[in-house]
DONUVEX-990487 format. One line per 4 residues: number of its first residue (from 1); their letters; for each residue x, y, z of C-alpha. Coordinates in pm, 1 decimal. Example, Ala and Ser with C-alpha at 12.3 -4.5 7.8 and 13.67 -1.06 7.14 Angstrom:
// residues 2
1	AS	1230.0/-450.0/780.0  1367.0/-106.0/714.0
// end
This chain:
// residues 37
1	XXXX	-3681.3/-1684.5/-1921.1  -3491.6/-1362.9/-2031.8  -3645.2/-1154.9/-1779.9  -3559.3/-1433.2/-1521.1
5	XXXX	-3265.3/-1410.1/-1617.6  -3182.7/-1033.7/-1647.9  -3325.3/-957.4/-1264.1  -3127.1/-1279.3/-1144.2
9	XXXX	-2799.3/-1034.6/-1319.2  -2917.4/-754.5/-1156.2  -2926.6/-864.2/-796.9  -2580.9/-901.3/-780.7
13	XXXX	-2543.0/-483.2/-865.5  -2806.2/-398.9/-605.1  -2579.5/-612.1/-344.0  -2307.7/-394.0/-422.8
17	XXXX	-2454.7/-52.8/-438.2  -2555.2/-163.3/-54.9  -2271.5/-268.9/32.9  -2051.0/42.0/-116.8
21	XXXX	-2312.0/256.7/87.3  -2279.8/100.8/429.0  -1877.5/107.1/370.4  -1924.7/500.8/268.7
25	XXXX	-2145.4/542.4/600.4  -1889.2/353.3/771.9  -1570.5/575.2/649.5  -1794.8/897.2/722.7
29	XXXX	-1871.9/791.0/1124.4  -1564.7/703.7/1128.9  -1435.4/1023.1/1044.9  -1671.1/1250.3/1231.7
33	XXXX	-1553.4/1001.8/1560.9  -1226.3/1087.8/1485.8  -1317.6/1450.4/1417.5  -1501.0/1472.0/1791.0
37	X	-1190.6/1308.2/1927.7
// end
């Protein structure tokens, strides 16, 4: 059950670190658009 358990915790962080990443790609095309423009 503990290792059940810990992966089922550690989902949650692996969401996140995905989601921080496409908001960090985001922010950077954003940026070079603007850049071009």
């Amino acid at each position: 059950m503990p290792v059940i358990r810990q992966q089922w915790r550690n989902t949650p962080a692996i969401h996140d670190s995905v989601v921080i990443l496409t908001v960090f790609s985001l922010n950077i095309s954003i940026f070079v658009f603007c850049e071009i423009i």
